[in-house]
TITOR-546232 format. One record per residue (C-alpha): residue number from 1; residue in one letter; chain; x, y, z. Coordinates in nm, 3 decimals, decimal comma, always signed. Example, Ala and Ser with C-alpha at 12.3 -4.5 7.8 and 13.67 -1.06 7.14 Angstrom:
<1 'a' 'A' <+1,230 -0,450 +0,780>>,
<2 's' 'A' <+1,367 -0,106 +0,714>>,
END
This chain:
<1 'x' 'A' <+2,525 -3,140 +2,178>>,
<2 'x' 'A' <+2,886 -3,016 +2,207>>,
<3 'x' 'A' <+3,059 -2,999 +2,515>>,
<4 'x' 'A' <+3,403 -2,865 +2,582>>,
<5 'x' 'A' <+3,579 -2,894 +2,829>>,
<6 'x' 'A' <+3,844 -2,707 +2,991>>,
<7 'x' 'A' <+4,135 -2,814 +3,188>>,
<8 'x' 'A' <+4,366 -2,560 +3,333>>,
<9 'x' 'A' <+4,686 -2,741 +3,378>>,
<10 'x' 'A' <+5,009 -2,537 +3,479>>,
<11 'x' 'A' <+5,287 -2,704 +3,347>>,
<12 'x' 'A' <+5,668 -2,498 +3,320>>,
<13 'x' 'A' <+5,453 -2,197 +3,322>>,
<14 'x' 'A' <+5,227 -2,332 +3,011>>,
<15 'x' 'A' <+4,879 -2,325 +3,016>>,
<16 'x' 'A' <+4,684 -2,625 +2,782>>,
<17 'x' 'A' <+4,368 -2,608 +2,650>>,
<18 'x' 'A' <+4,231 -3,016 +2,615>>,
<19 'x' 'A' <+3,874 -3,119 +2,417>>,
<20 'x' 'A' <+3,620 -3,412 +2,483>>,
<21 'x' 'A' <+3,578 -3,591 +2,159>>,
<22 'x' 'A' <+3,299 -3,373 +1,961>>,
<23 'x' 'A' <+2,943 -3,531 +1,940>>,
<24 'x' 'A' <+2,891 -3,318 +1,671>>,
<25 'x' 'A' <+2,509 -3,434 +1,565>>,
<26 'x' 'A' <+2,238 -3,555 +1,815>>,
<27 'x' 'A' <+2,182 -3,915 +1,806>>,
<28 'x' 'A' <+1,974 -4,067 +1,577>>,
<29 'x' 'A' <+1,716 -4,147 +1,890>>,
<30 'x' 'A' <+1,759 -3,784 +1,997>>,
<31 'x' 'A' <+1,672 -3,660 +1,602>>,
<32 'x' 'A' <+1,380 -3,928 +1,606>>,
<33 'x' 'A' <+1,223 -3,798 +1,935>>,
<34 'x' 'A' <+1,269 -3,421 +1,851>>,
<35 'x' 'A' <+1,050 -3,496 +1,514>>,
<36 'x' 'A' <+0,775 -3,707 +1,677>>,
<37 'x' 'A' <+0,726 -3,371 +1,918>>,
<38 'x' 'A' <+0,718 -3,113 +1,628>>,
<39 'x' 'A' <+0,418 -3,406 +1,451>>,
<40 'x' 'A' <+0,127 -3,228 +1,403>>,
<41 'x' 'A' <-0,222 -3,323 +1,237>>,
<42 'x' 'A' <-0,399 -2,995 +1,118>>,
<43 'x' 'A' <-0,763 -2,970 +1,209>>,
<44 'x' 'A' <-0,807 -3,311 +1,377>>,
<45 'x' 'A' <-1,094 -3,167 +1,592>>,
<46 'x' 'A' <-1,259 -3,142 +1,298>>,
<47 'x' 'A' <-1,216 -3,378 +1,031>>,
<48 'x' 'A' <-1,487 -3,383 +0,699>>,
<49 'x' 'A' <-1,321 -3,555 +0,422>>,
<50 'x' 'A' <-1,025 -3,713 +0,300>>,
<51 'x' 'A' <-0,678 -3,568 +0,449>>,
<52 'x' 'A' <-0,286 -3,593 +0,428>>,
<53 'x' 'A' <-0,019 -3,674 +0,717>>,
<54 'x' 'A' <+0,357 -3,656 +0,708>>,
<55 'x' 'A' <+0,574 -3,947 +0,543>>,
<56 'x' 'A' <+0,882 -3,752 +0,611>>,
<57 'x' 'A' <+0,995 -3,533 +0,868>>,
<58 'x' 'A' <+1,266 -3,333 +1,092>>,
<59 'x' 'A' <+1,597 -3,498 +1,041>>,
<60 'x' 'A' <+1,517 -3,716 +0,728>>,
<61 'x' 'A' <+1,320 -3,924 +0,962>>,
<62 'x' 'A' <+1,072 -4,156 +0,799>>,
<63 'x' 'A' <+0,689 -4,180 +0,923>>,
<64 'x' 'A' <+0,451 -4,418 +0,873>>,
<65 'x' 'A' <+0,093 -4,424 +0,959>>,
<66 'x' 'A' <-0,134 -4,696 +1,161>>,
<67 'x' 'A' <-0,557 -4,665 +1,223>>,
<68 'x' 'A' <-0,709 -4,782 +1,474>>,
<69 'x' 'A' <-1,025 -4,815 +1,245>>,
<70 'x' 'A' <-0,993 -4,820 +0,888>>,
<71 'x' 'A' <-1,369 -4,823 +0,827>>,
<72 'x' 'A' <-1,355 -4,469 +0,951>>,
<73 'x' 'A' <-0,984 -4,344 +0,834>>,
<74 'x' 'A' <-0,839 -4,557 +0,631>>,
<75 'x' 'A' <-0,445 -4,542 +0,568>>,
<76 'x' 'A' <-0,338 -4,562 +0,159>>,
<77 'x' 'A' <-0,053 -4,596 -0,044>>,
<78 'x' 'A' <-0,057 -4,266 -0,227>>,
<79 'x' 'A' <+0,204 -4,040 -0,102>>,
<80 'x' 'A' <+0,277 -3,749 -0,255>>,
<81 'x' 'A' <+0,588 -3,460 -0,165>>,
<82 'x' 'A' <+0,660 -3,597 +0,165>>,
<83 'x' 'A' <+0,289 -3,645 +0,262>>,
<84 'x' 'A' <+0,024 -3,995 +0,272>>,
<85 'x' 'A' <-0,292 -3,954 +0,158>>,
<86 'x' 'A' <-0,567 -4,084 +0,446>>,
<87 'x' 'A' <-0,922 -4,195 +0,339>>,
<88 'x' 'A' <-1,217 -4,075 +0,576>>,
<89 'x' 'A' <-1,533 -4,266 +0,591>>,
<90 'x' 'A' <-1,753 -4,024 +0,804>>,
<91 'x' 'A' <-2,049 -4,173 +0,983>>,
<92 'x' 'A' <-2,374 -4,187 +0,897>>,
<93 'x' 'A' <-2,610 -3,884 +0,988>>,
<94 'x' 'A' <-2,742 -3,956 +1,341>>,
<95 'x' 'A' <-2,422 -4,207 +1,481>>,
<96 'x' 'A' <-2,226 -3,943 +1,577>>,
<97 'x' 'A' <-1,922 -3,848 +1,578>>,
<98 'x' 'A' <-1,624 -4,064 +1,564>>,
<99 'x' 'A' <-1,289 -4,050 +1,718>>,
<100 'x' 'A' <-1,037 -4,253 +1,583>>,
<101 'x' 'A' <-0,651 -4,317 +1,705>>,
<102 'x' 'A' <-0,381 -4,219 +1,477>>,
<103 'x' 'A' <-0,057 -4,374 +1,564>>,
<104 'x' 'A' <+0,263 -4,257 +1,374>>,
<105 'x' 'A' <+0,586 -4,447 +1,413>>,
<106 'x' 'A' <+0,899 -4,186 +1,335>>,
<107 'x' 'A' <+1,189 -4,418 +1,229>>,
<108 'x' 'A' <+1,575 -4,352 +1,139>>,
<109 'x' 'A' <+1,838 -4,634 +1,118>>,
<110 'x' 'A' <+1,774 -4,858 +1,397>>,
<111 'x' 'A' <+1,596 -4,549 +1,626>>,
<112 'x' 'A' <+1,198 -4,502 +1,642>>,
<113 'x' 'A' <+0,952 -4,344 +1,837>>,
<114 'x' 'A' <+0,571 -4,320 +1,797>>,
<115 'x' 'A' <+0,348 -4,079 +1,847>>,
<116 'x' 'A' <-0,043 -4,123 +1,909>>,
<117 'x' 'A' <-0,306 -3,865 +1,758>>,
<118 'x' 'A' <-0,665 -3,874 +1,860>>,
<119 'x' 'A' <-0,888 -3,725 +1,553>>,
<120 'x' 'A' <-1,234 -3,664 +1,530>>,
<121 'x' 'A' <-1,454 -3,744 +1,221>>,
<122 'x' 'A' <-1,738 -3,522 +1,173>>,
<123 'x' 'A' <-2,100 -3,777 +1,123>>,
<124 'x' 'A' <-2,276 -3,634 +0,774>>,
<125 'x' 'A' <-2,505 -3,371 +0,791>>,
<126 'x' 'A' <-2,862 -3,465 +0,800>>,
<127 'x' 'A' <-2,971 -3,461 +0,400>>,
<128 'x' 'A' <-3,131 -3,200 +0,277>>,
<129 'x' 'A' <-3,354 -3,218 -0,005>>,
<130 'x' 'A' <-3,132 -3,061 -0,360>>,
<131 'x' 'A' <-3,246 -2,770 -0,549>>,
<132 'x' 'A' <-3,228 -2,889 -0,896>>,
<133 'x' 'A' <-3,364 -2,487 -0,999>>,
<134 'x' 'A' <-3,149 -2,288 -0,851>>,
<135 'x' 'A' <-3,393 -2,035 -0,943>>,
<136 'x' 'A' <-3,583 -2,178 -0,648>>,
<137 'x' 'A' <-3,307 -2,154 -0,439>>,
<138 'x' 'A' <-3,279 -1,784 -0,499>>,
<139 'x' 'A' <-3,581 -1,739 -0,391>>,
<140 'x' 'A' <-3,574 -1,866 -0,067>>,
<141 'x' 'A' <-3,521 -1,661 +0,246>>,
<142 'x' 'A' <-3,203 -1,748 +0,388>>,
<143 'x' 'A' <-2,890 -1,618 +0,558>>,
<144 'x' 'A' <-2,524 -1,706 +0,464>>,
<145 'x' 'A' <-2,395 -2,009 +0,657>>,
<146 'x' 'A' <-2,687 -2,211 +0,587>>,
<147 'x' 'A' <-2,715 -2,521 +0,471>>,
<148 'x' 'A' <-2,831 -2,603 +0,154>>,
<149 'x' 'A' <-2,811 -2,886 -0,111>>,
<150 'x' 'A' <-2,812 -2,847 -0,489>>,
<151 'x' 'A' <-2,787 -3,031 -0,817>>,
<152 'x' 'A' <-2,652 -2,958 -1,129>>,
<153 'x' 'A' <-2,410 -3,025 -1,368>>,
<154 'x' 'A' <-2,050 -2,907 -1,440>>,
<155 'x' 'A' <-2,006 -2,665 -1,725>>,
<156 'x' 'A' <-1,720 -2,469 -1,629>>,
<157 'x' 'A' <-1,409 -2,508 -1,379>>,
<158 'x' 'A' <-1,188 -2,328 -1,238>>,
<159 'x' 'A' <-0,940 -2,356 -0,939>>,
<160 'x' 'A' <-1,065 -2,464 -0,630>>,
<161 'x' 'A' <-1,400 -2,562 -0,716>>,
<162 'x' 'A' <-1,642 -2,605 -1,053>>,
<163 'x' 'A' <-1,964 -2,419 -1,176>>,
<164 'x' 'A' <-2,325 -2,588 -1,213>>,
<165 'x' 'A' <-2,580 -2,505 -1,436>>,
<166 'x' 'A' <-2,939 -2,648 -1,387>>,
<167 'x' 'A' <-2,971 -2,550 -1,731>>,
<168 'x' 'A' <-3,051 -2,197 -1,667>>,
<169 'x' 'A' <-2,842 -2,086 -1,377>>,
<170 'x' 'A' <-2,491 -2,163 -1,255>>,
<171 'x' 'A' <-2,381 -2,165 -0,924>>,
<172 'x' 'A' <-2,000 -2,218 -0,839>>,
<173 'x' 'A' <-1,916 -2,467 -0,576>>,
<174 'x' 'A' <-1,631 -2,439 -0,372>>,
<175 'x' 'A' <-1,395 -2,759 -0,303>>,
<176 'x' 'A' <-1,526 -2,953 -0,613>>,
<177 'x' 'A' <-1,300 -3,082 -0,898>>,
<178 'x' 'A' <-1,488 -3,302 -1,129>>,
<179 'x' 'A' <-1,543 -3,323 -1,499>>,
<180 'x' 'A' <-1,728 -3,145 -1,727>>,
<181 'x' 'A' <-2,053 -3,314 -1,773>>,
<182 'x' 'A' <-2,052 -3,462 -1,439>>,
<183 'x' 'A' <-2,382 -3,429 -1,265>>,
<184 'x' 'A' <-2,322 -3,403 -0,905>>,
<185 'x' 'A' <-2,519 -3,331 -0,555>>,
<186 'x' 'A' <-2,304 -3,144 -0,317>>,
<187 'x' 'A' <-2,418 -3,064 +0,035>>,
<188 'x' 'A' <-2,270 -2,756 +0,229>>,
<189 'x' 'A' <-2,325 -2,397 +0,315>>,
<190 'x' 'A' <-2,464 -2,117 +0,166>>,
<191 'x' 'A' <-2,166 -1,849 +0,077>>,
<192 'x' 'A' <-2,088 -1,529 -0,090>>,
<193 'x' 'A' <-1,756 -1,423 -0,220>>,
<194 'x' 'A' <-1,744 -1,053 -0,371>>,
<195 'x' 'A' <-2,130 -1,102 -0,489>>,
<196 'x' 'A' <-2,081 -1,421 -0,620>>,
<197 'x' 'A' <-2,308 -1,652 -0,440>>,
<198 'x' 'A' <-2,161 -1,998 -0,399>>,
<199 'x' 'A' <-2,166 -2,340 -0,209>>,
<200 'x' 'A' <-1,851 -2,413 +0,011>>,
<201 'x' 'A' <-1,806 -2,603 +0,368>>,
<202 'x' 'A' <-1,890 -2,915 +0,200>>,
<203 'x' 'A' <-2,063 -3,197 +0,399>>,
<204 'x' 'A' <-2,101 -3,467 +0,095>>,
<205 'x' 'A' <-2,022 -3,461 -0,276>>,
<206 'x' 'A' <-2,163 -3,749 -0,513>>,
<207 'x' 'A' <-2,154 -3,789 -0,864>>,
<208 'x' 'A' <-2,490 -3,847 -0,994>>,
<209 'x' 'A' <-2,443 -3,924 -1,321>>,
<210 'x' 'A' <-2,183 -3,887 -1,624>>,
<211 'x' 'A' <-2,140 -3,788 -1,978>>,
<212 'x' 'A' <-2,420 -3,538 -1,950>>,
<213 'x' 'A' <-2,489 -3,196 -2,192>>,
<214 'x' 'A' <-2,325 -2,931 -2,055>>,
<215 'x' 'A' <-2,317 -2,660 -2,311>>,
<216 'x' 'A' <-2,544 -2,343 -2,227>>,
<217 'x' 'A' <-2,750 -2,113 -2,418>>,
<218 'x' 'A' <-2,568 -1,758 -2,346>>,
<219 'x' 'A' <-2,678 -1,434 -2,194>>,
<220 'x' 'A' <-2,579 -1,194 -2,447>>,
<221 'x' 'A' <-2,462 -0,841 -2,276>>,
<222 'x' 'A' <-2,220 -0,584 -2,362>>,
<223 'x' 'A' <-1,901 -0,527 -2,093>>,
<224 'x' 'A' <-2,125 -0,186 -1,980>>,
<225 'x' 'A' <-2,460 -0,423 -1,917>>,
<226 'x' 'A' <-2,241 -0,658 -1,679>>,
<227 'x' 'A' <-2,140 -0,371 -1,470>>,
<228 'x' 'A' <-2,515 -0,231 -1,470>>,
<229 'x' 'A' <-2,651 -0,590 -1,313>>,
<230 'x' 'A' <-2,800 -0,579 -0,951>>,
<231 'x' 'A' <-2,521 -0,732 -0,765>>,
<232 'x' 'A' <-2,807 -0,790 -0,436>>,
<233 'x' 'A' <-2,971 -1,042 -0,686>>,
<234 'x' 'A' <-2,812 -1,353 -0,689>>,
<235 'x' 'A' <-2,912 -1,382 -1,015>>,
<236 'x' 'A' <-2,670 -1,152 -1,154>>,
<237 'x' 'A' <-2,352 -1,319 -1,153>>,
<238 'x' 'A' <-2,530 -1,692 -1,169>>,
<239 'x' 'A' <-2,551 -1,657 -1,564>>,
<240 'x' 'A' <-2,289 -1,775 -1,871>>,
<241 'x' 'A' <-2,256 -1,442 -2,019>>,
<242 'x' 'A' <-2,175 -1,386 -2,443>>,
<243 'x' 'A' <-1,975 -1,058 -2,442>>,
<244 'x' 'A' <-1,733 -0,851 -2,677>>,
<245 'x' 'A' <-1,434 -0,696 -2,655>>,
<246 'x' 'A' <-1,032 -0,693 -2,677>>,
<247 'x' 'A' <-0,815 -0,945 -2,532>>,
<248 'x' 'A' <-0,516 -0,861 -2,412>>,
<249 'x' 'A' <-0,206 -0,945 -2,156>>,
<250 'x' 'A' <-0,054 -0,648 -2,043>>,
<251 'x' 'A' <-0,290 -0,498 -1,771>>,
<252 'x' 'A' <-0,014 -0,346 -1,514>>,
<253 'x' 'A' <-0,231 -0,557 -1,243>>,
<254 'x' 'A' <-0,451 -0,804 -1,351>>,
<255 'x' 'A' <-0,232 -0,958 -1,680>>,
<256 'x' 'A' <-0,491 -1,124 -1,925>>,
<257 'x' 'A' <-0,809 -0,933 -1,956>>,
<258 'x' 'A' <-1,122 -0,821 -2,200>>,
<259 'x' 'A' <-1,100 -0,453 -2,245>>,
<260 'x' 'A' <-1,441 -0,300 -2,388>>,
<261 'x' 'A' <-1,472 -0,144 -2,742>>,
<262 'x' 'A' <-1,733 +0,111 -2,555>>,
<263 'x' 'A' <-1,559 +0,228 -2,270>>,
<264 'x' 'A' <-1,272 +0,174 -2,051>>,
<265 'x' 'A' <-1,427 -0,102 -1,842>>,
<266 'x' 'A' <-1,236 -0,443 -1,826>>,
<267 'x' 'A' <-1,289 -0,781 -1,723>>,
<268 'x' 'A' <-0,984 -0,923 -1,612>>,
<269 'x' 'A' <-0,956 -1,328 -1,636>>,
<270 'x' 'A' <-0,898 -1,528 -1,280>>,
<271 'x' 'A' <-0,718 -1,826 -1,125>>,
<272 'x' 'A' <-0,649 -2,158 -1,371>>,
<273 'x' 'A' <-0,729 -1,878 -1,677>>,
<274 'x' 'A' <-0,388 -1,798 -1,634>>,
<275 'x' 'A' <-0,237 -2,173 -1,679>>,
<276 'x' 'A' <-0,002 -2,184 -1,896>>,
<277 'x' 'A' <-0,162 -2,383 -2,142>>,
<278 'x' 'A' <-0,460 -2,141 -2,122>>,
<279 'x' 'A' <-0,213 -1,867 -2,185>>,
<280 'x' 'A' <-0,123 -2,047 -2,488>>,
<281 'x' 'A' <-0,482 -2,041 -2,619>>,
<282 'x' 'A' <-0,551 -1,627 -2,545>>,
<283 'x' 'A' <-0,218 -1,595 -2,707>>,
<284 'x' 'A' <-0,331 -1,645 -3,088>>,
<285 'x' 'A' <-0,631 -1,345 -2,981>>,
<286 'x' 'A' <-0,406 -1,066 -2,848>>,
<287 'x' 'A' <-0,512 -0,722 -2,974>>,
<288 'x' 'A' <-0,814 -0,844 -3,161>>,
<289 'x' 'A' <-1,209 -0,793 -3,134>>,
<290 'x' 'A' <-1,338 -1,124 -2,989>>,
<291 'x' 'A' <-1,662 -1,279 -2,899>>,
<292 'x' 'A' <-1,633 -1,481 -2,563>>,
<293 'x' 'A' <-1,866 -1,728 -2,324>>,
<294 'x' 'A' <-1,754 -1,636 -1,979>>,
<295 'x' 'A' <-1,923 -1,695 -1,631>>,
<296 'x' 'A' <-1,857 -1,464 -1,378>>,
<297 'x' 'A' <-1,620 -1,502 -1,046>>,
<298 'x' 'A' <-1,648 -1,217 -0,832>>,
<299 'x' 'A' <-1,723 -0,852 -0,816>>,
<300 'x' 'A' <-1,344 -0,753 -0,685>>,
<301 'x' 'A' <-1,183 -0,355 -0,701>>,
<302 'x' 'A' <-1,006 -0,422 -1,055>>,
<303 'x' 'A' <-1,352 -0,485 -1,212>>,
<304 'x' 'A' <-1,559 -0,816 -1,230>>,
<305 'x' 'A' <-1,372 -1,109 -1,270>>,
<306 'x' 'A' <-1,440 -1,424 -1,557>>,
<307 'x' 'A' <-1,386 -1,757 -1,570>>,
<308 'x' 'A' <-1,323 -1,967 -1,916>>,
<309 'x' 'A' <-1,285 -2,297 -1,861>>,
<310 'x' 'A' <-0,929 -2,374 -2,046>>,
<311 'x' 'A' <-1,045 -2,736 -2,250>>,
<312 'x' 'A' <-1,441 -2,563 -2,300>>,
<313 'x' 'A' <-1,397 -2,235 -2,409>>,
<314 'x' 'A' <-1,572 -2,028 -2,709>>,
<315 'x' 'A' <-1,373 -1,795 -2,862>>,
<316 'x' 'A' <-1,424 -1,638 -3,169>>,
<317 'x' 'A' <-1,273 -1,318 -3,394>>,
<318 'x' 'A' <-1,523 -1,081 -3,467>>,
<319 'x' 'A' <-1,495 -0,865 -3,785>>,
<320 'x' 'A' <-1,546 -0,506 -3,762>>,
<321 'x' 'A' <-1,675 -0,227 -4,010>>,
<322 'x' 'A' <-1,389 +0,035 -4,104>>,
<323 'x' 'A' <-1,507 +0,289 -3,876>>,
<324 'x' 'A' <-1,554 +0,080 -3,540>>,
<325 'x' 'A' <-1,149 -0,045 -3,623>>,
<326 'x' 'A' <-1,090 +0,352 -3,650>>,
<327 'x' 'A' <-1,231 +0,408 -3,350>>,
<328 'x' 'A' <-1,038 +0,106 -3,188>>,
<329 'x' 'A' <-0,703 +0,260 -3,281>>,
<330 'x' 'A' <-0,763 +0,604 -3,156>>,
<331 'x' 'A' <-0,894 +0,456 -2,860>>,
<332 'x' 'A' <-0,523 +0,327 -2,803>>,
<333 'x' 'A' <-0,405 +0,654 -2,848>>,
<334 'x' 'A' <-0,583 +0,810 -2,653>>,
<335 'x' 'A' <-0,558 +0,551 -2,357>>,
<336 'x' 'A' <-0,174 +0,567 -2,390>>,
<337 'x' 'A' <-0,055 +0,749 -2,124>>,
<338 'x' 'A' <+0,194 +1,096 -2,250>>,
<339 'x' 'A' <+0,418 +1,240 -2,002>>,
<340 'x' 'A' <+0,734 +1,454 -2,045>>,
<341 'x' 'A' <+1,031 +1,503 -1,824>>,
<342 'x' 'A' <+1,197 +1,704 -2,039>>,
<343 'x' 'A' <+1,199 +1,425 -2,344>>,
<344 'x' 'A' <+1,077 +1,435 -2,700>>,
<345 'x' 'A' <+0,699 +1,257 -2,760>>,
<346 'x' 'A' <+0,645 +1,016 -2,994>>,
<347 'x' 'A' <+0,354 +1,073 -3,194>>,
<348 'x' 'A' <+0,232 +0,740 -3,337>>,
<349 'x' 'A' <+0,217 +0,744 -3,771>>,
<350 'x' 'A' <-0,007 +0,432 -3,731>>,
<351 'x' 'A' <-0,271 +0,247 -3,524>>,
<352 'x' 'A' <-0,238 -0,140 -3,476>>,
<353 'x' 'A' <-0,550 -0,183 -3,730>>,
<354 'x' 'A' <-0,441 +0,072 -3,986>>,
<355 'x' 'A' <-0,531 +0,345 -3,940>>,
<356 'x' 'A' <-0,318 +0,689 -4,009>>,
<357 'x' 'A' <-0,213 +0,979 -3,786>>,
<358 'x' 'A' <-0,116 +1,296 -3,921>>,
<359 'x' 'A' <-0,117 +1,670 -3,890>>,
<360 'x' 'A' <-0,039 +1,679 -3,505>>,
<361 'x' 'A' <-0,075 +2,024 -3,365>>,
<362 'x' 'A' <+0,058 +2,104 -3,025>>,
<363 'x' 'A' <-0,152 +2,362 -2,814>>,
<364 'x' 'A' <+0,134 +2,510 -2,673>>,
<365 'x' 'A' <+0,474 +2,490 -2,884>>,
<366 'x' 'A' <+0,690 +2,705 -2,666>>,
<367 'x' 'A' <+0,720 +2,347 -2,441>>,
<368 'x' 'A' <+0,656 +2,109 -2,693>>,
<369 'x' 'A' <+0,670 +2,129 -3,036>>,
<370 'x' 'A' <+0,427 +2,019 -3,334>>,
<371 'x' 'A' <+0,632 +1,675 -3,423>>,
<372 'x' 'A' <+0,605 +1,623 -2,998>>,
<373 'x' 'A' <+0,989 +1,779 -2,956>>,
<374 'x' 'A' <+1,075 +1,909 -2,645>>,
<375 'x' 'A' <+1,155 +2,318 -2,619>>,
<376 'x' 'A' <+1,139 +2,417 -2,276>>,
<377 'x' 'A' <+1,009 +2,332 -1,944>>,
<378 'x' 'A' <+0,701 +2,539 -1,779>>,
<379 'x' 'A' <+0,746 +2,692 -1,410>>,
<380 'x' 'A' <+0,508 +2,421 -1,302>>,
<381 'x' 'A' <+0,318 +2,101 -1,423>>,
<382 'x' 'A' <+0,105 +2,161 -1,701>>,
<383 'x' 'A' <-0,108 +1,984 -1,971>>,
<384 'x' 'A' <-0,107 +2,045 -2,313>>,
<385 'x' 'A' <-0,360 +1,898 -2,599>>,
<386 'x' 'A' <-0,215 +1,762 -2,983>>,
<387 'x' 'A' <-0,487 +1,745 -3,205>>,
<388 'x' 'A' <-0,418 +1,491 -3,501>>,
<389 'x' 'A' <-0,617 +1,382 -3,866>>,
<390 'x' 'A' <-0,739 +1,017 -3,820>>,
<391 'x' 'A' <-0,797 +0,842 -4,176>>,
<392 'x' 'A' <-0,907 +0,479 -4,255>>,
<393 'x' 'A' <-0,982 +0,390 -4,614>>,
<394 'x' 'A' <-1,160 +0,699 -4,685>>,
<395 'x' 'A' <-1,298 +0,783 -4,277>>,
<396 'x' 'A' <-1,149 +1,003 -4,141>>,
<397 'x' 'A' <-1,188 +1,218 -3,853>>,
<398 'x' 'A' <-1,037 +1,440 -3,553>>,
<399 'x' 'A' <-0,923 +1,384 -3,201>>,
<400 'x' 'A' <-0,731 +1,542 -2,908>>,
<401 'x' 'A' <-0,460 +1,354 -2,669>>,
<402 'x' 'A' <-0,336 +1,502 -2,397>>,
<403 'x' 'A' <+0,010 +1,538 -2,256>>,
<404 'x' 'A' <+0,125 +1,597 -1,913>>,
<405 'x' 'A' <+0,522 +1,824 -1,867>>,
<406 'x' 'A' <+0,592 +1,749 -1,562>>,
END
């Protein structure tokens, strides 16, 4: 803390101004004090599964970590960006709970302090019997919250958590990161996020067994059937889904996504889809027709969401006759989005698959002209239409575009 003094000293009609010594830094007991009262242990009221504690903190202080029962937490060596890992043992179902003391000892050259935490381990929850058919499951009556246990293996992951399948079904759990093939009971609560039904609040995790088949037979449904499903069935997102469409990386909101060759539905991809080494795979399919095993993650605003899991994922071109890749480049066309502010339009020559444009006509040439030049600008906003020939080794046909002057 700095202190200055003043002295007022009159001396041949002088005044002097006179300083203490500056203490310009607290001590290094003061720093290790003020960082053993800002310590805090998230949650400890509550504690369910493994959990991490400070290593460093205010001050460049150093903490380490002592348990007063290491069959219940258990202090390791792994620390990780300032943090130390602790192991929790929780007690078996029906020996309740179990409070444990924490001590931390906050250290900087030759200063420490400690600092005692008391934290509460959670006892298992009594087991449940697993549903190994989730179809079973579905069919029970239940509200969200309860509990629940299931079995299945992992055929798809994604962040924060991993998808079962008891071979028919899938069923994402929440707070899960194990392989692909893994067979695992999990224990939790029943949960819905955006009509995907899941498992989170998890109570006990165990791998079963390892190594085991995890590839699906496919739903097939178009982008349009997706949207159609019964969202109040569980069911409906608790499938692997085969579907068709475009990918592509330059949706304003949701980057990657799978546009439909039908409509103007999309399916935009979600959470570790957009690693980079994912990113790297969708890459080489930009702009082209694809077939594509996807499970769903949510019903959200932008449309539903899909999961591919980035080291198990079946992709595949599709070819298409002459007349559907017509179709696909006016579709562009007409999804592009004209708008004049007193500018010239550019009238494409060619779609990305070939196909010609010609003969563009504009309904009203006293704004804009037939080869989309600008002329003059109407007393308010308007819309006009260009009608253009479409031809694709020997197809051809007719469409309209529209064009707001604004």
């Amino acid at each position: 803390m700095k202190k200055l003094l003043l002295f007022a000293l009159l001396f041949t009609g002088v005044f002097t101004l006179a300083a203490c010594p500056d203490d310009d830094e607290d001590t290094d007991q003061e720093q290790v004090d003020e960082a053993a009262d800002s310590l805090l242990i998230s949650n400890r009221d509550d504690i369910r599964g493994d959990f991490w504690v400070p290593s460093q903190g205010r001050h460049d202080t150093e903490i380490t970590w002592e348990s007063a029962d290491p069959d219940i937490i258990e202090v390791t060596d792994e620390t990780v960006g300032g943090e130390t890992r602790l192991e929790v043992y929780r007690p078996e179902f029906g020996e309740g709970n179990a409070i444990v003391d924490l001590t931390a000892t906050i250290t900087k050259g030759d200063a420490s302090a400690e600092r005692t935490f008391d934290v509460t381990v959670i006892e298992q929850a009594e087991p449940l019997d697993a549903y190994d058919d989730f179809d079973e499951l579905f069919e029970q009556d239940y509200s969200m919250g309860d509990g629940v246990a299931v079995e299945g293996v992992v055929v798809a992951r994604r962040e924060g958590g991993t998808y079962i399948t008891d071979g028919s079904y899938t069923l994402f759990i929440y707070g899960t990161e194990e392989e692909l093939g893994d067979k695992i009971q999990v224990q939790g609560s029943l949960d819905v996020w955006n009509d995907l039904y899941q498992v989170s609040d998890l109570d006990d995790i165990e791998v079963v067994s390892t190594g085991n088949d995890y590839d699906l037979d496919p739903v097939e449904k178009s982008i349009e059937d997706i949207y159609d499903l019964d969202f109040n069935d569980p069911r409906s997102l608790a499938q692997q889904y085969k579907i068709e469409g475009i990918v592509n990386d330059d949706h304003p909101e949701e980057g990657w996504v799978i546009e439909s060759m039908e409509s103007d539905k999309l399916m935009p991809f979600t959470f570790n889809n957009h690693d980079e080494v994912f990113d790297d795979v969708l890459d080489a399919y930009i702009g082209d027709p694809v077939e594509i095993v996807v499970h769903p993650g949510g019903n959200i605003s932008a449309g539903i969401l899909i999961v591919v899991d980035k080291d198990n994922h079946h992709i595949e071109t599709i070819d298409l006759d002459e007349e559907a890749l017509m179709e696909l480049d006016i579709d562009d066309v007409e999804s592009a989005t004209y708008m004049s502010y007193e500018n010239d339009i550019d009238l494409p020559e060619e779609g990305a698959n070939g196909t010609t444009f010609s003969s563009w006509e504009s309904s009203n040439t006293d704004y804009i002209d037939n080869d989309g030049t600008w002329v003059s600008q109407p007393e308010d906003n308007t819309e006009l239409t260009f009608t253009a020939d479409a031809e694709y080794e020997g197809i051809e046909d007719t469409f309209t575009d529209t064009v707001e002057i604004t």
